[in-house]
VMD Tcl script that builds the backbone (N, CA, C; Angstrom):
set m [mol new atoms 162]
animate dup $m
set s [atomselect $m all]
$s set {name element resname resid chain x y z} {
  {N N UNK 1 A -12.048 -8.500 2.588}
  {CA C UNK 1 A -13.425 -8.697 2.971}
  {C C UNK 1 A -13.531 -9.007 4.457}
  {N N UNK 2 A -12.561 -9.714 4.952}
  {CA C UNK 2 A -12.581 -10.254 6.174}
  {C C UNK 2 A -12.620 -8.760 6.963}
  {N N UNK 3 A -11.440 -8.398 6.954}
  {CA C UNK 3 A -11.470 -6.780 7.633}
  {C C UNK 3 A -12.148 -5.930 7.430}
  {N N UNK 4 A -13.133 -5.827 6.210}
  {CA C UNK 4 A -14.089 -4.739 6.295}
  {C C UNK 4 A -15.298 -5.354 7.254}
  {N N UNK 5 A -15.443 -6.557 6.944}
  {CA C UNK 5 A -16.506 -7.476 7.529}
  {C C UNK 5 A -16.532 -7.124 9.349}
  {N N UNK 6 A -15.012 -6.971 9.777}
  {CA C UNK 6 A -15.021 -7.301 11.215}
  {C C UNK 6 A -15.095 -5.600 12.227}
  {N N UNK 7 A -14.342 -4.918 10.706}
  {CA C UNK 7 A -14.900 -3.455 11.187}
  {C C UNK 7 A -16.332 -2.651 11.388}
  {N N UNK 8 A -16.985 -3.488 10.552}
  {CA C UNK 8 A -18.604 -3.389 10.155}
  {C C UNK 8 A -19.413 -3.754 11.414}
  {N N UNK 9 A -19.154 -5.301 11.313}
  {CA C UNK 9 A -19.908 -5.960 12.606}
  {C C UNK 9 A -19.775 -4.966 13.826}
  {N N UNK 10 A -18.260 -4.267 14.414}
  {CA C UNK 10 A -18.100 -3.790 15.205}
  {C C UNK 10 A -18.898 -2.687 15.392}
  {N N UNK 11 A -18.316 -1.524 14.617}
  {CA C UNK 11 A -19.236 -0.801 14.691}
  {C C UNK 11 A -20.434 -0.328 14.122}
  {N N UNK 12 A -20.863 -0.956 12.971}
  {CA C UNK 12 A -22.091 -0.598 12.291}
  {C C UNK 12 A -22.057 0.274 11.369}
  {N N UNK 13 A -20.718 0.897 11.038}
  {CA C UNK 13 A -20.661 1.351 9.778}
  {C C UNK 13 A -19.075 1.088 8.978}
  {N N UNK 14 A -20.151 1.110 8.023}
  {CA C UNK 14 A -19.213 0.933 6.477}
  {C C UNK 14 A -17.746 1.653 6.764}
  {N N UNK 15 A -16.805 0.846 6.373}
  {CA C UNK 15 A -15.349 1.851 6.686}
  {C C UNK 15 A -15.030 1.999 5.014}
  {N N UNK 16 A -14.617 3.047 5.274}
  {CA C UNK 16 A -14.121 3.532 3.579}
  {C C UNK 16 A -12.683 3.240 3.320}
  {N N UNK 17 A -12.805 2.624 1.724}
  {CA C UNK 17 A -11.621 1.846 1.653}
  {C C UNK 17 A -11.183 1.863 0.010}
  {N N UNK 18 A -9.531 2.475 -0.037}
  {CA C UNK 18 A -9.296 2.494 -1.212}
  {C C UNK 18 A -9.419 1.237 -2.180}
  {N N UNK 19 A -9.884 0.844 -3.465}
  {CA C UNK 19 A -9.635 -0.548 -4.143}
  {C C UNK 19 A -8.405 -0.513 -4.727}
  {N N UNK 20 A -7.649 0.242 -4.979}
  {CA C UNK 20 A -6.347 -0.117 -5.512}
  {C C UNK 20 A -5.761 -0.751 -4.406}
  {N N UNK 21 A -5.985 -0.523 -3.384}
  {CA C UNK 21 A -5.166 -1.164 -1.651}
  {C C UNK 21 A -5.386 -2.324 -1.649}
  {N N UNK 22 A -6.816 -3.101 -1.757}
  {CA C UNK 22 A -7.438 -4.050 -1.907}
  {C C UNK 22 A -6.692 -4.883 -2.851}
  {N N UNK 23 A -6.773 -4.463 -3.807}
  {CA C UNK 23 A -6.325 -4.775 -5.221}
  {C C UNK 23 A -4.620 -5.543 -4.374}
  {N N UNK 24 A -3.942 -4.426 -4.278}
  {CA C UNK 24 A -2.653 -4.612 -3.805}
  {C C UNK 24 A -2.296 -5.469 -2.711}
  {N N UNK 25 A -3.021 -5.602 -1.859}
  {CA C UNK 25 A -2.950 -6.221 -0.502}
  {C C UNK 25 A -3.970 -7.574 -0.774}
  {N N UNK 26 A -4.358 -8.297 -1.816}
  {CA C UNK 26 A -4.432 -9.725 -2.545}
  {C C UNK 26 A -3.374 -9.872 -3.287}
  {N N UNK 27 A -2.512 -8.887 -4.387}
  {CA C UNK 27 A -1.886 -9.335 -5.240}
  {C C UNK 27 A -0.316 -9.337 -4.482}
  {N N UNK 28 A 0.018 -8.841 -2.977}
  {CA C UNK 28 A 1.372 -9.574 -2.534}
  {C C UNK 28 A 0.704 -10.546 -1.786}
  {N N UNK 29 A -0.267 -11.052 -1.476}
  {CA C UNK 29 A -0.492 -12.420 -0.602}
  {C C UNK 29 A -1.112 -13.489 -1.779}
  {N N UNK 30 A -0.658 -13.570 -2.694}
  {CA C UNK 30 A -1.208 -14.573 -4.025}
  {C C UNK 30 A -0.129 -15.873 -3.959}
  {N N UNK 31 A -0.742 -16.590 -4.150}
  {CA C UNK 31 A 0.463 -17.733 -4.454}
  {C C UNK 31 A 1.106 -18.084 -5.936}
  {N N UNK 32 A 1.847 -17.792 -6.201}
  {CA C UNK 32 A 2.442 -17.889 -7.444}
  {C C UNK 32 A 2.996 -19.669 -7.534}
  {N N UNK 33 A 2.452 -19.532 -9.006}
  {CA C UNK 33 A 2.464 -21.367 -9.060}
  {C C UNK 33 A 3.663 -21.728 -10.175}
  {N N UNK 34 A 4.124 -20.233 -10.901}
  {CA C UNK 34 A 5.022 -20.668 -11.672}
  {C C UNK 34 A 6.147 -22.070 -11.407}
  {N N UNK 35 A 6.672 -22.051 -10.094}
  {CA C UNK 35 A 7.528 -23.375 -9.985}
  {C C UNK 35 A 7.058 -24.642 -9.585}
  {N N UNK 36 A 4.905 -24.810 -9.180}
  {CA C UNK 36 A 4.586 -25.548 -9.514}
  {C C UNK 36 A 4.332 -26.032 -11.168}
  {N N UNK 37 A 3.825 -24.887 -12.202}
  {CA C UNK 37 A 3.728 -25.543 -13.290}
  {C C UNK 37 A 4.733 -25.611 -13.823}
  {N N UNK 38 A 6.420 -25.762 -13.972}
  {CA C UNK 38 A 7.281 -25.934 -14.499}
  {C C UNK 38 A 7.950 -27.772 -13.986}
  {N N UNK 39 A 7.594 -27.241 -13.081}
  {CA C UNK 39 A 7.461 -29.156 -12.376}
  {C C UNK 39 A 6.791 -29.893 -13.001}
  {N N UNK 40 A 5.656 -29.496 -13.059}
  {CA C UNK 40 A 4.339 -30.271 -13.871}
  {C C UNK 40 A 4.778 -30.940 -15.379}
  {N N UNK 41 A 4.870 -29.091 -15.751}
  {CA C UNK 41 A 5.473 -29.608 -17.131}
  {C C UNK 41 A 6.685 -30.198 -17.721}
  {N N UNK 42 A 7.510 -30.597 -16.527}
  {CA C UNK 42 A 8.755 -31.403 -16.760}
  {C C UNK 42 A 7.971 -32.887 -16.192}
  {N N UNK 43 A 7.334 -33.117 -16.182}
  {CA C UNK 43 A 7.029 -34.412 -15.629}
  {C C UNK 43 A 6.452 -34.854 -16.645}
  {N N UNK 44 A 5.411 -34.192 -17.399}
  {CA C UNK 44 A 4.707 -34.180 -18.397}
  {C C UNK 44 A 5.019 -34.629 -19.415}
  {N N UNK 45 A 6.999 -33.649 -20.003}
  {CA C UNK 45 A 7.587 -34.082 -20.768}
  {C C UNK 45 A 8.399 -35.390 -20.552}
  {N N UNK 46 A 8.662 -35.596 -19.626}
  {CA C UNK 46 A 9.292 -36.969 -18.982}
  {C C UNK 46 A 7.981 -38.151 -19.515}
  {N N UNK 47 A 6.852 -38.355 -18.864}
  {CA C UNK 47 A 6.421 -39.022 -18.963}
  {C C UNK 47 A 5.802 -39.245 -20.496}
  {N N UNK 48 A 5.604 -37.955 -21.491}
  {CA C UNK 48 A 4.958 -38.462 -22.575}
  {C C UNK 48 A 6.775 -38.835 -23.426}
  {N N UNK 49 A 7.733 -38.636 -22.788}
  {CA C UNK 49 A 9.057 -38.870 -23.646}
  {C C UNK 49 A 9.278 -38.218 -25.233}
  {N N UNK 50 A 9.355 -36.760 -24.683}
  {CA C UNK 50 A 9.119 -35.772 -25.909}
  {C C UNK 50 A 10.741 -35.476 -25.937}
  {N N UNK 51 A 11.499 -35.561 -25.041}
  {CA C UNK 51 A 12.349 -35.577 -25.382}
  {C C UNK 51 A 13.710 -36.619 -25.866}
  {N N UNK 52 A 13.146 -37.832 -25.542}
  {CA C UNK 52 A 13.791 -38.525 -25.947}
  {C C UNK 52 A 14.005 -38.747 -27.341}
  {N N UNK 53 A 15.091 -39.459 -27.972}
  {CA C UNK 53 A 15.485 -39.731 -29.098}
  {C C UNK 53 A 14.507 -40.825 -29.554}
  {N N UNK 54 A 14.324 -41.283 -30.786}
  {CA C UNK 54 A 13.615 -41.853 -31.455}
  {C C UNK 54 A 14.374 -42.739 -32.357}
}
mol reanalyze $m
mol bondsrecalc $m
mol representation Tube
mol addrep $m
């Protein structure tokens, strides 16, 4: 959006633009949280003591 936005302003017209590119060029700049929620959920299990013995 930013780059269509700054091509626009410039010159006043619409630049034509594939959405699969779009699509693609968000989904390698995404932040992947998998090794935040595996943290999480080891803390989770730590703290509710699901694994401990009984």
């Amino acid at each position: 959006m930013i780059e269509f936005s700054k091509i626009y302003i410039e010159t006043g017209v619409a630049p034509k633009f594939d959405p699969i590119g779009v699509y693609n060029n968000f989904n390698h700049n995404r932040i992947h949280h998998s090794k935040s929620m595996m943290k999480l959920k080891n803390e989770i299990r730590k703290y509710l003591m699901i694994d401990e013995t009984w």
